[in-house]
TORKOL-4160 file (C-alpha; in steps of 0.2 Angstrom, whole numbers, padded with zeros to 4 digits, m for minus):
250
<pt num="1" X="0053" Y="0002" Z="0050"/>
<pt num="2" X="0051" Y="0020" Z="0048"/>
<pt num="3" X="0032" Y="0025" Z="0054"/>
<pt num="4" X="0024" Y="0043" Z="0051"/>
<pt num="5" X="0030" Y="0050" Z="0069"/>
<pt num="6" X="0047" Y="0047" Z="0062"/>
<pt num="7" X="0045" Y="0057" Z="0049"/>
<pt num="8" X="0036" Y="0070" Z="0057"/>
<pt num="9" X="0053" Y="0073" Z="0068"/>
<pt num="10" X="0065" Y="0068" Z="0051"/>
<pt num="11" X="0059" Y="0078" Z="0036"/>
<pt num="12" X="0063" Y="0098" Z="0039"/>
<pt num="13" X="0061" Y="0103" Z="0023"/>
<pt num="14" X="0069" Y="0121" Z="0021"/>
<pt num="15" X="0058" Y="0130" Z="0013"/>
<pt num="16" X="0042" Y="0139" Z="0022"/>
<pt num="17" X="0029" Y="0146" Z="0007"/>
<pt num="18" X="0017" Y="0151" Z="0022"/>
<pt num="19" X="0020" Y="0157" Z="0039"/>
<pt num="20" X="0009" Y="0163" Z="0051"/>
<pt num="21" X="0014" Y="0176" Z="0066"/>
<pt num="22" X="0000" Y="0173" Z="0078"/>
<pt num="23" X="0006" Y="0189" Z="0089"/>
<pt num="24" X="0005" Y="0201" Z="0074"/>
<pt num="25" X="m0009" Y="0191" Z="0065"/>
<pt num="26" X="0000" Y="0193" Z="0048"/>
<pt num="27" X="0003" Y="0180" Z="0036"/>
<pt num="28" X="0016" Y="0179" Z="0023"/>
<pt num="29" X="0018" Y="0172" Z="0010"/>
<pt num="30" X="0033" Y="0167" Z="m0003"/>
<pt num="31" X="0031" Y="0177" Z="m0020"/>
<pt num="32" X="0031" Y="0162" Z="m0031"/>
<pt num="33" X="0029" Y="0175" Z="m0046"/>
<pt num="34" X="0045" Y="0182" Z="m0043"/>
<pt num="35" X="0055" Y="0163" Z="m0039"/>
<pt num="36" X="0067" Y="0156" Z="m0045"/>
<pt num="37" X="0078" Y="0175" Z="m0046"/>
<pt num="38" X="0070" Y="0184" Z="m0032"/>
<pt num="39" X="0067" Y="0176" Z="m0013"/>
<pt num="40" X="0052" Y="0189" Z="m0010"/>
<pt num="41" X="0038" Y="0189" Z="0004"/>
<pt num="42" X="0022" Y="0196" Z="0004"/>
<pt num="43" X="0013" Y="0201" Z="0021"/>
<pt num="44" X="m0004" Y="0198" Z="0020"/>
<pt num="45" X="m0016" Y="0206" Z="0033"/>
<pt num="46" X="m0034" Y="0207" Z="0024"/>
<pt num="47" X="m0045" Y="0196" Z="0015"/>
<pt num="48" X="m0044" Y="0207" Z="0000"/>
<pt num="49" X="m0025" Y="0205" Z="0001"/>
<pt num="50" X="m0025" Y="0187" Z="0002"/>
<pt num="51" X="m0038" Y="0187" Z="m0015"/>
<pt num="52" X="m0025" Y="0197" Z="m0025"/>
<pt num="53" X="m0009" Y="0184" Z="m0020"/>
<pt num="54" X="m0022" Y="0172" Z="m0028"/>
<pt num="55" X="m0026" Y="0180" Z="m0042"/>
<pt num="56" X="m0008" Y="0186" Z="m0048"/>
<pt num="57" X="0000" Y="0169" Z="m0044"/>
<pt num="58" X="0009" Y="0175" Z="m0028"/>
<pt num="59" X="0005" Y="0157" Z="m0020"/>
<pt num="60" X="0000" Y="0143" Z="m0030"/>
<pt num="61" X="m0004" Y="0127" Z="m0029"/>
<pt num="62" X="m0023" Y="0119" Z="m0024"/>
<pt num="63" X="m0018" Y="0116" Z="m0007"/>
<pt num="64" X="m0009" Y="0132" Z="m0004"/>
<pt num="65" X="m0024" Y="0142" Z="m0008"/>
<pt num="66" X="m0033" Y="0134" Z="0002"/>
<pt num="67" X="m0022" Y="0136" Z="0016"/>
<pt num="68" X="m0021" Y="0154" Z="0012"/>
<pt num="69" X="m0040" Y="0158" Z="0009"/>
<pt num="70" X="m0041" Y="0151" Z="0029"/>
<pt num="71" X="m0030" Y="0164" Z="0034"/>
<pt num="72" X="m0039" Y="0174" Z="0023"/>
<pt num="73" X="m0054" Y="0171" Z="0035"/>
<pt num="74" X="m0046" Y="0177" Z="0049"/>
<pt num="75" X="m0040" Y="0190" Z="0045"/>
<pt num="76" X="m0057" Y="0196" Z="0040"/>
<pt num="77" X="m0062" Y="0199" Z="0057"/>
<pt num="78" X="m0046" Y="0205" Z="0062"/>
<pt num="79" X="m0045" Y="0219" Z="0051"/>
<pt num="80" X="m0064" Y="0222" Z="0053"/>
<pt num="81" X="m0065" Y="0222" Z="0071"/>
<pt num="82" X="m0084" Y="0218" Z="0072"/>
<pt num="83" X="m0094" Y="0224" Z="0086"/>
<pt num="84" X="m0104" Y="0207" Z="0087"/>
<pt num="85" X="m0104" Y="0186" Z="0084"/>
<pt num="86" X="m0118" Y="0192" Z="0072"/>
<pt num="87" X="m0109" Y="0207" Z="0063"/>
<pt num="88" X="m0094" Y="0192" Z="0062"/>
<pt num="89" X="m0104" Y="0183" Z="0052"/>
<pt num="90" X="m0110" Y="0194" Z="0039"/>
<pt num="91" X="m0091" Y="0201" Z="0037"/>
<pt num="92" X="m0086" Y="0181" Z="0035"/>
<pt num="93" X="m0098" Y="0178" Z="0024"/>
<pt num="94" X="m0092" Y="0194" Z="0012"/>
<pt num="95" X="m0074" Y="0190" Z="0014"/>
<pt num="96" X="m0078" Y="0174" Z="0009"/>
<pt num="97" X="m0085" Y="0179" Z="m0009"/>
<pt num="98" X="m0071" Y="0190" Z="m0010"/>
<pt num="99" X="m0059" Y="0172" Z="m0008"/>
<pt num="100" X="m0069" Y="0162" Z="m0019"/>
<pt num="101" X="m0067" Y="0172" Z="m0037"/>
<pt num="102" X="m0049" Y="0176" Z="m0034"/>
<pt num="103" X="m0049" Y="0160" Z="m0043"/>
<pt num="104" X="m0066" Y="0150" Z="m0046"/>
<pt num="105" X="m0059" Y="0133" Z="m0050"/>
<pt num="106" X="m0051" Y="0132" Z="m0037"/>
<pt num="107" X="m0057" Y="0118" Z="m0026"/>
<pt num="108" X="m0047" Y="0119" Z="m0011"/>
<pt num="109" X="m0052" Y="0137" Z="m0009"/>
<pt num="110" X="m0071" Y="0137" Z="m0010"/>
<pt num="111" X="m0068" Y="0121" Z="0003"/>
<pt num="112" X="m0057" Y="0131" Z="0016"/>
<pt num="113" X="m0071" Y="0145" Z="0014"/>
<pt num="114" X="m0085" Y="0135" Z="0017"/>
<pt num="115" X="m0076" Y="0127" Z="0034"/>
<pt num="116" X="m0070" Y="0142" Z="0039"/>
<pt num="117" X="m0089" Y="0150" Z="0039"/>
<pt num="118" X="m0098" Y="0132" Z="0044"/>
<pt num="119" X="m0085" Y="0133" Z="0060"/>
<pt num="120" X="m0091" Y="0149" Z="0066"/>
<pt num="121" X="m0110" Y="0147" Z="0061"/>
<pt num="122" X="m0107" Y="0129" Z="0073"/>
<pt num="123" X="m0098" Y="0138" Z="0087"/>
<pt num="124" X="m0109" Y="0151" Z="0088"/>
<pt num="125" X="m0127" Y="0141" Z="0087"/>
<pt num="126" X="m0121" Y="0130" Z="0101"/>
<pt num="127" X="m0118" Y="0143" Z="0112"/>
<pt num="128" X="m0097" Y="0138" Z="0111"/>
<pt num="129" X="m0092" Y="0153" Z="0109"/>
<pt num="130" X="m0098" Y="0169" Z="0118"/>
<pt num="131" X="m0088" Y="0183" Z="0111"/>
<pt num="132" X="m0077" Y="0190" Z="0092"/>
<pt num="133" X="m0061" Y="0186" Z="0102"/>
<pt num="134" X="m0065" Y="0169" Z="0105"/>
<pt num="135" X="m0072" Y="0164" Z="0087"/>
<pt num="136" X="m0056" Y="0173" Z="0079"/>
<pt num="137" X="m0048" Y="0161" Z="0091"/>
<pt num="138" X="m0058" Y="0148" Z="0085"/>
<pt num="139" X="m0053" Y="0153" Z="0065"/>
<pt num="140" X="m0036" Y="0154" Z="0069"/>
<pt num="141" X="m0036" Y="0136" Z="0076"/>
<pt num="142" X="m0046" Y="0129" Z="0064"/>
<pt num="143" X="m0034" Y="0139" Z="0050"/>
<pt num="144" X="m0021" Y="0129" Z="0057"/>
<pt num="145" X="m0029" Y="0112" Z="0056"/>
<pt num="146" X="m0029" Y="0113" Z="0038"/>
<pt num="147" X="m0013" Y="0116" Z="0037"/>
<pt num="148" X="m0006" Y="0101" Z="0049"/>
<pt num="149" X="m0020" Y="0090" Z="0042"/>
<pt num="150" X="m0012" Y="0096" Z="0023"/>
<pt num="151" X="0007" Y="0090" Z="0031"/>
<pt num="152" X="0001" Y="0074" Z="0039"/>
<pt num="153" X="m0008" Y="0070" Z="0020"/>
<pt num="154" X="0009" Y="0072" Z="0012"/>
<pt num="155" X="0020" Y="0064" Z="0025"/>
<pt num="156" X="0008" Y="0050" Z="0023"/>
<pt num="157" X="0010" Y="0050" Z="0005"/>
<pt num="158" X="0029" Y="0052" Z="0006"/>
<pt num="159" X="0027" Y="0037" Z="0018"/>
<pt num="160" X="0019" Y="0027" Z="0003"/>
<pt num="161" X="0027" Y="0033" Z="m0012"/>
<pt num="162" X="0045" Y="0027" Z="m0003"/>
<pt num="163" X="0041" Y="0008" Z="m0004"/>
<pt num="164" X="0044" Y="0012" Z="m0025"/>
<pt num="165" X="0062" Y="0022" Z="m0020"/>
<pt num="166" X="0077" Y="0011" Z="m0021"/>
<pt num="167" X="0094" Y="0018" Z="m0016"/>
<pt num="168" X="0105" Y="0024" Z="m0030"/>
<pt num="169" X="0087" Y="0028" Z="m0042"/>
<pt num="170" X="0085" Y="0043" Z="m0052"/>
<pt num="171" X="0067" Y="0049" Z="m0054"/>
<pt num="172" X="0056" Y="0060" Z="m0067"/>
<pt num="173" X="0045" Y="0074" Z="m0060"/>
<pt num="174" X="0031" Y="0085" Z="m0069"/>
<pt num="175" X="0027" Y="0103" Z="m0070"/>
<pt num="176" X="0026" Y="0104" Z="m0049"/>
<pt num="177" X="0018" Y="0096" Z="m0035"/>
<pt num="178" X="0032" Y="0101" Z="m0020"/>
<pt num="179" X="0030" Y="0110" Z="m0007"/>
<pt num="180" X="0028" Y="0127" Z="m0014"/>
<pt num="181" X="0011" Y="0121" Z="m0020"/>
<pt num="182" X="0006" Y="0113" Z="m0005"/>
<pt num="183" X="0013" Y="0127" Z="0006"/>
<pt num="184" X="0021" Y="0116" Z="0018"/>
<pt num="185" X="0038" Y="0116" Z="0011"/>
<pt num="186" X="0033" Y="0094" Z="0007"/>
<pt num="187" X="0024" Y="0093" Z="m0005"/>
<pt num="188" X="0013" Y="0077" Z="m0014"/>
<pt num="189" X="0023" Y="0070" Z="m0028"/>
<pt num="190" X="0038" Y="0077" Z="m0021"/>
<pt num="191" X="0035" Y="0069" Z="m0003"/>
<pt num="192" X="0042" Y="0053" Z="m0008"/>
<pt num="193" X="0058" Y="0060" Z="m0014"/>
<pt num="194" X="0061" Y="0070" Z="0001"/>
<pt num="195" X="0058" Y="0057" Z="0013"/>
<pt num="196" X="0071" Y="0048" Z="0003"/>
<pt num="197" X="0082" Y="0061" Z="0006"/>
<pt num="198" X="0079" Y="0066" Z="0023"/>
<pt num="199" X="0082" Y="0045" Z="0026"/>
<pt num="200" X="0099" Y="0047" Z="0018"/>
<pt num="201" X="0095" Y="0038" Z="0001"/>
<pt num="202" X="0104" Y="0042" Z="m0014"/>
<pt num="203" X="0094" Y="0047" Z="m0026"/>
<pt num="204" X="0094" Y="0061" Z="m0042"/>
<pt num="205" X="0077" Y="0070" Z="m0049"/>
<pt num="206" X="0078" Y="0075" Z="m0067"/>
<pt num="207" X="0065" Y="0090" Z="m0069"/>
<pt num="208" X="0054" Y="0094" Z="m0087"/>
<pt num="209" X="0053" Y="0115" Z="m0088"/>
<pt num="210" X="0036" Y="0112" Z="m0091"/>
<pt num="211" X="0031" Y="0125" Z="m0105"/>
<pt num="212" X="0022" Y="0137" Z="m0105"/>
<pt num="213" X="0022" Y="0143" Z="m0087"/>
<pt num="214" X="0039" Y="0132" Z="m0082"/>
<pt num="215" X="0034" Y="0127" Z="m0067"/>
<pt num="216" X="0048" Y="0114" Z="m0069"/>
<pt num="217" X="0062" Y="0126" Z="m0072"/>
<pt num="218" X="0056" Y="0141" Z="m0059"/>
<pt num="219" X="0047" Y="0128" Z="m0046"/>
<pt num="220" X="0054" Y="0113" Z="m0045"/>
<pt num="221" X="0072" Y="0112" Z="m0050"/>
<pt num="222" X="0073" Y="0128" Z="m0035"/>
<pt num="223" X="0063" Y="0119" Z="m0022"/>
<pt num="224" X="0074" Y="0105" Z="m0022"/>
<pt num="225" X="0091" Y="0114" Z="m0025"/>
<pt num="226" X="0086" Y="0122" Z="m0008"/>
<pt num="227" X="0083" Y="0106" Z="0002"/>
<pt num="228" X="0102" Y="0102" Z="m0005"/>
<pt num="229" X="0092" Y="0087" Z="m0018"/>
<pt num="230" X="0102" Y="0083" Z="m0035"/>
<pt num="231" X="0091" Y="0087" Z="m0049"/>
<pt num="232" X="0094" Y="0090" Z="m0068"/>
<pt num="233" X="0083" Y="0101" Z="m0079"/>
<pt num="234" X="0078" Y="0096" Z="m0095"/>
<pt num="235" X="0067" Y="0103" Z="m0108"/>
<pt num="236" X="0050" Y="0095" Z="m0111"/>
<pt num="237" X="0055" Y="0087" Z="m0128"/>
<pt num="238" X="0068" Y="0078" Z="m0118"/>
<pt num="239" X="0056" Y="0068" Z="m0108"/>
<pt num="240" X="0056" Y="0053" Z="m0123"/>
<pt num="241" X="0075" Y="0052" Z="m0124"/>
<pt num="242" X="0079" Y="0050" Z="m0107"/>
<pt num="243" X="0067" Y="0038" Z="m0105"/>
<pt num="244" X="0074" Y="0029" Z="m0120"/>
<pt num="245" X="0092" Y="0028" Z="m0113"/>
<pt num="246" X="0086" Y="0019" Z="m0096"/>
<pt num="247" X="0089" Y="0036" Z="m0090"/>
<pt num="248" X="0076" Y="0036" Z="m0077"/>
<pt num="249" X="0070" Y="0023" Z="m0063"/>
<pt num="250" X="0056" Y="0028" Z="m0055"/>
């Protein structure tokens, strides 16, 4: 039986939406704007920087804003260099703002925010942490907690969704909930199908465009191309028929 530490050594999914170089302190991020015709990435090194990728669509995705907007954090007192743990908090507080109405419904964001700032108000009033250095340390590992916490989620999903894959089954998606949206490269409904891959199942994906903003057509269909997945695009009105036809099994 194949258990989550399994697949946390199987599933390599080849795509990478966020990265973060911890000895530049940049993070960048893949231009889902410009996909599926232009591989572009964006380095981002501010708070402000990090608001606008939001706000233009450059990342995507609930839990990839959320992951971004901690990062986002970071990067605040990196670019700031505050003089104090007092001056830190006041400069968390505004990058903070500044994260939240890049895109106000957003629920991941103002969440990631909120730990970020709750972390360093904690560290600080127990006397954890004495110095800037060692809370951006402390953002920077809690930054990456919610991106490995996000990872284990989806393995965990892919985990569950694979007891409804049998070999040989072709399987309908909607608009996009891969990696790119998640930012680690998985996904949520996608997991599943992954795992299935990476386990050597054969299995097929037919993929909606998903009108207006074709999420199916630009997202989907090339996440999947890219991890070498079969997948068939289809327009939206086509979703009855190939249902009809026994098309689809899962």
């Amino acid at each position: 039986m194949v258990t989550l530490e399994d697949l946390k050594q199987i599933v390599k999914p080849k795509l990478k939406p966020i990265l973060w170089d911890d000895e530049k302190n940049v993070l960048t991020l893949l231009d889902q704007s410009a996909l599926p015709f232009q591989n572009n990435y964006v380095d981002v090194r501010t708070p402000e920087e990090a608001s606008l990728a939001i706000k233009l669509m450059k990342v995507r995705g609930a839990p990839a804003i959320g992951i971004t907007a901690s990062y986002g954090m970071v990067l605040s007192l990196i670019s700031s260099k505050p003089s104090s743990l007092e001056d830190s908090i006041s400069i968390l507080e505004r990058a903070k703002k500044v994260l939240d109405m890049a895109r106000p419904t957003a629920v991941n964001l103002t969440w990631a925010t909120s730990v970020m700032l709750e972390s360093s108000r904690h560290a600080i009033e127990q006397g954890e942490i004495k110095s800037v250095n060692e809370l951006i340390t402390l953002l920077k590992v809690q930054a990456k907690k919610i991106f490995d916490d996000e990872l284990e989620a989806e393995l965990k999903m892919g985990l569950y969704g694979l007891e409804k894959i049998n070999d040989g089954d072709t399987i309908l998606t909607q608009c996009n909930a891969g990696g790119l949206a998640t930012g680690t490269g998985i996904g949520t409904a996608l997991a599943p199908i992954r795992v299935a891959h990476a386990l050597g199942m054969r299995i097929s994906v037919i993929a909606p465009e998903t009108r207006p903003w074709l999420q199916g057509s630009r997202l989907t269909t090339y996440e999947l191309m890219a991890d070498n997945i079969p997948v068939t695009l289809i327009a939206d009105t086509a979703v009855g028929l190939v249902m009809y036809r026994g098309m689809v099994n899962s």
